[in-house]
N, C-alpha and C positions, 0 to 999 in steps of 0.2 A: 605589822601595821602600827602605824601611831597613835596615841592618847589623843583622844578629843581635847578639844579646849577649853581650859575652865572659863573661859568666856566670849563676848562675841567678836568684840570691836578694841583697835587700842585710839587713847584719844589721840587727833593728829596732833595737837599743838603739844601737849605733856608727857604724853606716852601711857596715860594710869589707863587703865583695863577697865570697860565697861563691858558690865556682864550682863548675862540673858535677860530677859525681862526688865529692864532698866531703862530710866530716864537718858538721852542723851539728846544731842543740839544737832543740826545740821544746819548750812546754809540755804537761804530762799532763793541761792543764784542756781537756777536750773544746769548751768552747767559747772558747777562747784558741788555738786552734791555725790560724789565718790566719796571726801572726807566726813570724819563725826568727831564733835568734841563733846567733852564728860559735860559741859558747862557753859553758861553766857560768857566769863570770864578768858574761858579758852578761845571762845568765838570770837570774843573782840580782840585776842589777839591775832589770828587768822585776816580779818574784815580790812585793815590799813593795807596790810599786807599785797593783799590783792587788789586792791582799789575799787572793790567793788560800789556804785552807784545805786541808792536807795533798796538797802540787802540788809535781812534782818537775821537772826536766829529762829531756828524753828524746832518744836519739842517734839520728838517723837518717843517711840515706845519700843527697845531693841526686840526682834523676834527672839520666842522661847528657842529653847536647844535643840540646834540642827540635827534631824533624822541621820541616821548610820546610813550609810550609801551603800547598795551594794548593786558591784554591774555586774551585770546577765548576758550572757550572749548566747544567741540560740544556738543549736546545734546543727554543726554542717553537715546536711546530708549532700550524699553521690548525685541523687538524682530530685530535687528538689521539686512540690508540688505545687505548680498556680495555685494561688488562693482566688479563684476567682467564680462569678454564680457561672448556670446553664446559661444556654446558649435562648433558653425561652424567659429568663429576665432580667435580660439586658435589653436597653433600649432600641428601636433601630432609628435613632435621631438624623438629622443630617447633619454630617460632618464639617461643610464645608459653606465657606461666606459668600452665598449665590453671591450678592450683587457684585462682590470683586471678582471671578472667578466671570463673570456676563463681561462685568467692566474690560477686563483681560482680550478674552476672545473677542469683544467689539474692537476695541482698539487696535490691536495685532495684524486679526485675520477679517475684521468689517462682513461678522458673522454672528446671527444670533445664536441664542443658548437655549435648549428646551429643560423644560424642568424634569423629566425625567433624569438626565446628565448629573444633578448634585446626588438622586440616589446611589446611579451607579458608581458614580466616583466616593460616597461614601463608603461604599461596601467595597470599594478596592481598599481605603487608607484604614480600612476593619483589619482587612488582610493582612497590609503589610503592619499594620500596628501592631498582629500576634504573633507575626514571626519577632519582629527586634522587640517583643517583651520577652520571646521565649531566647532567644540571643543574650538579654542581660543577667535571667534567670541562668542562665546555663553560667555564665560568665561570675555567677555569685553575687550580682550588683539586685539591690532594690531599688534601682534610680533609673528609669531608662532614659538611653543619652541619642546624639545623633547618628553617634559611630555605630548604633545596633541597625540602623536603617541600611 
């Protein structure tokens, strides 16, 4: 593994190294603000350059010394568990946008829609929603996609 850096940022125009906790310049052009200079001095060499139109220098304050990273990655199990509650606190919302789903069927079939219909079709897209989450879970994804339907 590599040595940390003894500092945070180098300046764009000089190169001199601004460290942690330290004074440094950026620009006020919101989309010029990737670079840092040690200095006003460095800044106004930066400013012609790009032509920027009524752009000042602006002082900030570099953040203290970046935490040590370390990545984590859970452990694969065979058989992987839902994280998920009972089946008694989970909502039973309706799933579905009566009015387009009314809008549909009028148009189409020039047939109305009872409201009972958005329950039951909710409790079908229950259904097939815990097979293709259990499809991505199998499949080791935590994203579920279209392909799991």
């Amino acid at each position: 593994m590599s040595e940390a850096k003894a500092y945070w940022r180098k300046c764009a125009t000089c190169g001199k190294e601004i460290n942690f906790n330290s004074i440094y310049q950026k620009c006020s052009v919101s989309s010029c603000r990737k670079s840092v200079w040690c200095s006003v001095d460095c800044w106004d060499i930066h400013n012609p350059v790009m032509n920027h139109k009524n752009s000042w220098a602006e002082e900030e304050t570099a953040p203290g010394r970046e935490p040590v990273r370390r990545i984590v990655s859970s452990p694969k199990n065979s058989s992987p568990t839902p994280n998920h509650s009972s089946n008694s606190e989970i909502p039973k919302d309706i799933l579905i946008v009566a009015s387009k789903l009314k809008a549909y069927v009028k148009a189409k079939y020039d047939l109305s829609t009872s409201g009972n219909v958005m329950e039951a079709l909710s409790d079908i897209m229950r259904n097939e929603a815990d097979k293709a989450c259990e499809k991505a879970i199998a499949d080791g994804r935590k994203t579920l996609m279209d392909r799991d339907f």
